[in-house]
C-alpha positions in Angstrom: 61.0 103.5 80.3 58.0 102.1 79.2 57.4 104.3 76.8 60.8 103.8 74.5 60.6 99.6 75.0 56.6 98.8 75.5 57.3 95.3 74.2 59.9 94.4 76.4 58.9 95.4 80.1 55.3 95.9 82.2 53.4 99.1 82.0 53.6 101.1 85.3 49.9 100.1 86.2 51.2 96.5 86.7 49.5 94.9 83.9 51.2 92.4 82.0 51.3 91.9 78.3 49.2 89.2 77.0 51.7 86.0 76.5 51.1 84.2 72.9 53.7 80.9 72.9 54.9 80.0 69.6 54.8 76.5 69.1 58.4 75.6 67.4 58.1 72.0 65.1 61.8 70.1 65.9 64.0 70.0 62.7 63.7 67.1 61.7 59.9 67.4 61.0 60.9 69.9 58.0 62.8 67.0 55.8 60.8 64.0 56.5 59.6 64.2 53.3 62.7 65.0 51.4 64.6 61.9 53.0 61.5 59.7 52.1 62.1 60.6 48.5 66.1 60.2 48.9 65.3 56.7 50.7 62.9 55.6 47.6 65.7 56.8 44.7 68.5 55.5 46.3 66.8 51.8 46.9 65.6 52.0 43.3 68.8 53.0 41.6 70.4 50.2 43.9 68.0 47.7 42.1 68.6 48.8 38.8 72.0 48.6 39.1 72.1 45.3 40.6 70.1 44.2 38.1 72.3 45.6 35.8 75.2 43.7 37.7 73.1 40.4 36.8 72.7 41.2 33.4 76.3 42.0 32.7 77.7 39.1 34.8 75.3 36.6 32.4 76.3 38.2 29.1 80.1 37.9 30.3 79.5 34.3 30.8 77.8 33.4 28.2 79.1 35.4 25.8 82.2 35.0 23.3 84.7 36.6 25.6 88.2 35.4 26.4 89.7 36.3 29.3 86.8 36.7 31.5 88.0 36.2 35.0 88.8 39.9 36.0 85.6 41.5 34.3 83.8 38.2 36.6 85.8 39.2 39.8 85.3 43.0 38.9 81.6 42.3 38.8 81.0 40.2 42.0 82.8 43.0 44.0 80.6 45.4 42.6 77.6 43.7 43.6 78.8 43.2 46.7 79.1 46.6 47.3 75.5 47.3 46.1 74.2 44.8 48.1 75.7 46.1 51.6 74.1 49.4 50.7 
């Protein structure tokens, strides 16, 4: 039996195969990186679109607009919502 599966039992004489442990990393240690760099764009694109929110929310006030209370309503919810996240 040793003969056709060396690698999987002893040898007759009694000797056993030299054991070599494979140290396994967890999972998560593979995409620590790759969520660092989805953390950082997602926070930045937050910011620049809540500045954005700003900027819009200023024009439509002081702009030459009539009608302006949805657009302000439309724009507070949206900041909201980029705010929370």
């Amino acid at each position: 039996m040793a003969e056709h599966t060396p690698f999987l039992a002893r040898e007759d004489d009694g000797d056993e195969y030299e054991h070599h442990p494979i140290k396994i990393a967890p999972a998560n240690s593979h995409f620590k990186r790759p969520i660092a760099v989805l953390t950082t764009l997602v926070a930045f694109l937050s910011f620049g679109i809540f500045a954005l929110l700003i900027a819009s929310y200023v024009m439509v006030s002081t702009g030459p607009f009539i009608y302006i209370w949805s657009s302000k309503e439309a724009i507070r919810d949206l900041a909201i919502v980029v705010s929370i996240s």
